[in-house]
C-alpha positions in Angstrom: -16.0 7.1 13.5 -13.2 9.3 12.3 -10.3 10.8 13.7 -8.1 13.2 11.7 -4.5 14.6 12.0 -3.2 11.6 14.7 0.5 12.4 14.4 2.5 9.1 14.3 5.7 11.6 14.5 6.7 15.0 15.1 6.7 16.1 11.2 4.2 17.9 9.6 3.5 15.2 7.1 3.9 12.5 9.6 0.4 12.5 10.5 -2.4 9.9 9.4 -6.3 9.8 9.2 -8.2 6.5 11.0 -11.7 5.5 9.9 -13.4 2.9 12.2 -16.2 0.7 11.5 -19.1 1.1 13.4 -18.4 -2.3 15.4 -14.5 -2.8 16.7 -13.3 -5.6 18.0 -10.2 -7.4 18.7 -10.3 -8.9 15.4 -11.3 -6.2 13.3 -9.2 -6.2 9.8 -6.8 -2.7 10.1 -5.7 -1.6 6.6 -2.7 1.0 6.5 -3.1 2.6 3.0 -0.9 4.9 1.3 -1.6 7.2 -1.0 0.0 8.0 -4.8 1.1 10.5 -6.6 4.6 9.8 -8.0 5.7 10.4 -4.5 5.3 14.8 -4.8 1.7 15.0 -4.0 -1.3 14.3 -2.8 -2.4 13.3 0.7 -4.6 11.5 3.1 -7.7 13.9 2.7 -8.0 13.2 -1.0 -8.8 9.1 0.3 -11.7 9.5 2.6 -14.1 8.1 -0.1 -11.4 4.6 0.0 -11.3 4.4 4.3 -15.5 5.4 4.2 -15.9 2.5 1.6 -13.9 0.1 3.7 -14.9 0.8 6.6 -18.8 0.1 6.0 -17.7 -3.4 5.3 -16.0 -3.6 8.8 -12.4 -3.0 8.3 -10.9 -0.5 9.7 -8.7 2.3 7.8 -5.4 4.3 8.4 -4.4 7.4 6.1 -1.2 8.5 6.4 1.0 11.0 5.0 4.4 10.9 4.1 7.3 13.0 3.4 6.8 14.1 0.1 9.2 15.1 -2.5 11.7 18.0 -2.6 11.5 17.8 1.3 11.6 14.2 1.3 13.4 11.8 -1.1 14.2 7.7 -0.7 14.1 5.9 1.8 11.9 9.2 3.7 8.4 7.9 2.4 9.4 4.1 3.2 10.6 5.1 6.9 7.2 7.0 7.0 5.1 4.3 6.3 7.1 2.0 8.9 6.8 4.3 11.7 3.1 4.9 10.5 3.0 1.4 11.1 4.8 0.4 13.7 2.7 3.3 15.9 -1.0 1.9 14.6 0.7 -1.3 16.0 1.1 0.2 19.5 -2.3 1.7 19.3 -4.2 -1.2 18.2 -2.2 -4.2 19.1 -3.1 -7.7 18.2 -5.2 -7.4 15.4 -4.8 -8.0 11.8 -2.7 -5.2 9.6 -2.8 -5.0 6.6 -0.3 -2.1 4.0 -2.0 -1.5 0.7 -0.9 1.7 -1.6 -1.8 2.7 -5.4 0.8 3.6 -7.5 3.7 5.2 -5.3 2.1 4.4 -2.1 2.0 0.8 -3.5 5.9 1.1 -3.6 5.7 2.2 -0.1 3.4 -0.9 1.1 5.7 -3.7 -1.1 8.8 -2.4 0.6 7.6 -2.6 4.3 5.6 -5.7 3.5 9.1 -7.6 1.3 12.0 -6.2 2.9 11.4 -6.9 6.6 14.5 -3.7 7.4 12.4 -1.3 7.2 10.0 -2.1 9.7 12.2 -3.7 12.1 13.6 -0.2 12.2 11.0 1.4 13.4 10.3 -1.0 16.4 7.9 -3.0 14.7 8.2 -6.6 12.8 7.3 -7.7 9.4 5.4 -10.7 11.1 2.8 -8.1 12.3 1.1 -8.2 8.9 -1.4 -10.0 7.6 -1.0 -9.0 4.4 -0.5 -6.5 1.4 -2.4 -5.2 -1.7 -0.7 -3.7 -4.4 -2.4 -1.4 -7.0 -0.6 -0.9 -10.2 2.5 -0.8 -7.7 6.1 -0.2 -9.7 8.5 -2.6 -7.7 11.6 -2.5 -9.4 13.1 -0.1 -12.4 15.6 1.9 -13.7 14.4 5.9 -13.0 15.1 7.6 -16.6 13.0 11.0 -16.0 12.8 13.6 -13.4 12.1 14.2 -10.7 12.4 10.3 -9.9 16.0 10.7 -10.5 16.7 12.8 -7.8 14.1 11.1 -5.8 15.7 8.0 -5.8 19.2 9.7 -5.8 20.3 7.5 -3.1 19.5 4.4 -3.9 21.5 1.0 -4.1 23.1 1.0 -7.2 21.1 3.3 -9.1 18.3 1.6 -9.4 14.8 1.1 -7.7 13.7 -1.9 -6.0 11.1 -2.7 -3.1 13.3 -5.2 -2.3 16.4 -5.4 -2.7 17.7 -9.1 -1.3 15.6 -11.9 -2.6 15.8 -13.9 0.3 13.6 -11.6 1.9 10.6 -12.8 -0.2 11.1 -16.0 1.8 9.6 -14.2 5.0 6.6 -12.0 3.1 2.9 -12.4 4.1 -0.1 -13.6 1.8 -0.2 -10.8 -1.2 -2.5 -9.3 -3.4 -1.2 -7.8 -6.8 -3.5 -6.0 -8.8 -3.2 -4.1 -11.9 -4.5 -2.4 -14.8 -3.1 -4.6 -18.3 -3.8 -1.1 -20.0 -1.7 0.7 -17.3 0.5 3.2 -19.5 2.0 4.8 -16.0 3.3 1.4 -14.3 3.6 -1.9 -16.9 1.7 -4.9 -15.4 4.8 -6.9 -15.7 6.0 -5.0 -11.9 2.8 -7.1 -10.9 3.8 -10.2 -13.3 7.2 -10.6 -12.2 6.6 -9.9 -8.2 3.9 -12.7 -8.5 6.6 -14.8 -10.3 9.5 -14.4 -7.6 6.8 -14.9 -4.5 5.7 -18.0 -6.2 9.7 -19.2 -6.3 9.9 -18.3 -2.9 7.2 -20.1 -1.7 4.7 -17.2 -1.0 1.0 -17.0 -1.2 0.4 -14.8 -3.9 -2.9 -14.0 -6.0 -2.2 -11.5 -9.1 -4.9 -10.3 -11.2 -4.5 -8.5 -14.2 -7.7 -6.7 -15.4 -8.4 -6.3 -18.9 -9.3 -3.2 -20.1 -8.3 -1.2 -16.9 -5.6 1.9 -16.7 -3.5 3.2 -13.9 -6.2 5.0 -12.0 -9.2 2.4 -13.2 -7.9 -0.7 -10.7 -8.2 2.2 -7.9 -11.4 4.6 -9.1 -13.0 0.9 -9.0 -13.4 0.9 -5.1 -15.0 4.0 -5.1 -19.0 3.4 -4.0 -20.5 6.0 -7.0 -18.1 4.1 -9.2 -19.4 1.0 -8.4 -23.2 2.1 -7.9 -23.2 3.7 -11.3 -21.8 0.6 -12.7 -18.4 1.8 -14.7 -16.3 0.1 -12.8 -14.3 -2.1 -15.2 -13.3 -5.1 -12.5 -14.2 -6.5 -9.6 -11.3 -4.6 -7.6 -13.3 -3.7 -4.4 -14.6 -7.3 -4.2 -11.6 -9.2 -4.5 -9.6 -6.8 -2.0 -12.6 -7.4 0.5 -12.5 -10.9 0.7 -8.5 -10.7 0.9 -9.2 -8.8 4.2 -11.5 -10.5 5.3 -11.5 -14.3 3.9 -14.0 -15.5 6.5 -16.6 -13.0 5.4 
């Protein structure tokens, strides 16, 4: 089942798609994905094929979103993706969430997931997740082109970080970092040195690195036709299904 346009907020672009599986339960997996795009475009239609894929394997799927650049700038996208949160929380309480992003919407799900501000903020908790996947996510950087300047106009010090005091990395759920090692858009070593500074704060972390595989390759290798034709270049789908659901 599908529902389309649920507005978590009174913006335009505060609205978010929900896939179900075809059995729901208490326990059923909820993944909140974001989308890419360099945050200045695209949107939750354009990841039906992602929530449809998901969702045959009994998770369920949120879309949503987010304020998108010139109208929105940081921390816009990352207050979007808590309140996106913090409302499928109300809606669906006591199950397992889970924020996972590509690219820029990877930045969106780190930050919620490893700075526990930002969902605090919106009425939720961090300890309402179960986890986070991160596709060729860029953590932390100095911007050096536009429009990511401006984007990021505001932020501490100049510079970009999902999190931005390391004793937060002490509170983070179980993560999943995957990346492309041929990824020319976002360097593996945002991945590398995430899975490094978990692992020194104690955190369950699993990072894969996949030879062979670009930016959009580690997300294009969920898609079912991708899959069924054979070209995808790693195992991305399988791995991310049995982080959501370890049990089977």
């Amino acid at each position: 089942m599908t529902r389309e346009g649920l507005a978590y907020g009174p913006l335009p672009r505060q609205r978010l798609d929900l896939v179900l599986p075809a059995t729901v339960t208490a326990r059923t997996p909820l993944v909140v994905f974001f989308h890419g795009g360099g945050w200045t475009s695209g949107g939750r239609g354009d990841y039906g094929f992602l929530a449809r894929t998901l969702a045959a394997q009994g998770i369920a799927v949120a879309v949503p979103d987010y304020r998108l650049w010139p109208a929105g700038r940081w921390p816009h996208f990352v207050e979007d993706g808590a309140r996106a949160v913090a409302w499928l929380r109300g809606e669906m309480p006591d199950r397992p969430i889970f924020v996972m992003g590509h690219s820029a919407g990877g930045f969106i799900a780190a930050a919620l997931a490893l700075d526990p501000r930002w969902l605090d903020a919106a009425g939720a908790t961090r300890d309402a997740l179960a986890g986070g996947v991160l596709l060729a996510a860029p953590i932390a950087w100095q911007p050096d082109e536009e429009p990511t300047i401006s984007i990021f106009a505001h932020a501490p010090g100049g510079r970009i970080a999902a999190v931005s005091r390391p004793e937060d990395l002490a509170g983070a759920p179980p993560m999943l970092l995957l990346h492309g090692a041929d990824d020319r858009v976002v360097g593996p070593f945002h991945a590398v040195d995430l899975a490094r500074d978990l692992r020194a704060a104690g955190r369950p972390v699993t990072l894969l690195v996949y030879p062979g595989v670009e930016h959009v390759g580690v997300l294009s290798a969920m898609a079912a036709p991708v899959r069924a034709l054979g070209l995808a270049k790693a195992p991305v789908f399988e791995t991310v299904v049995g982080f959501l659901q370890p049990s089977g």
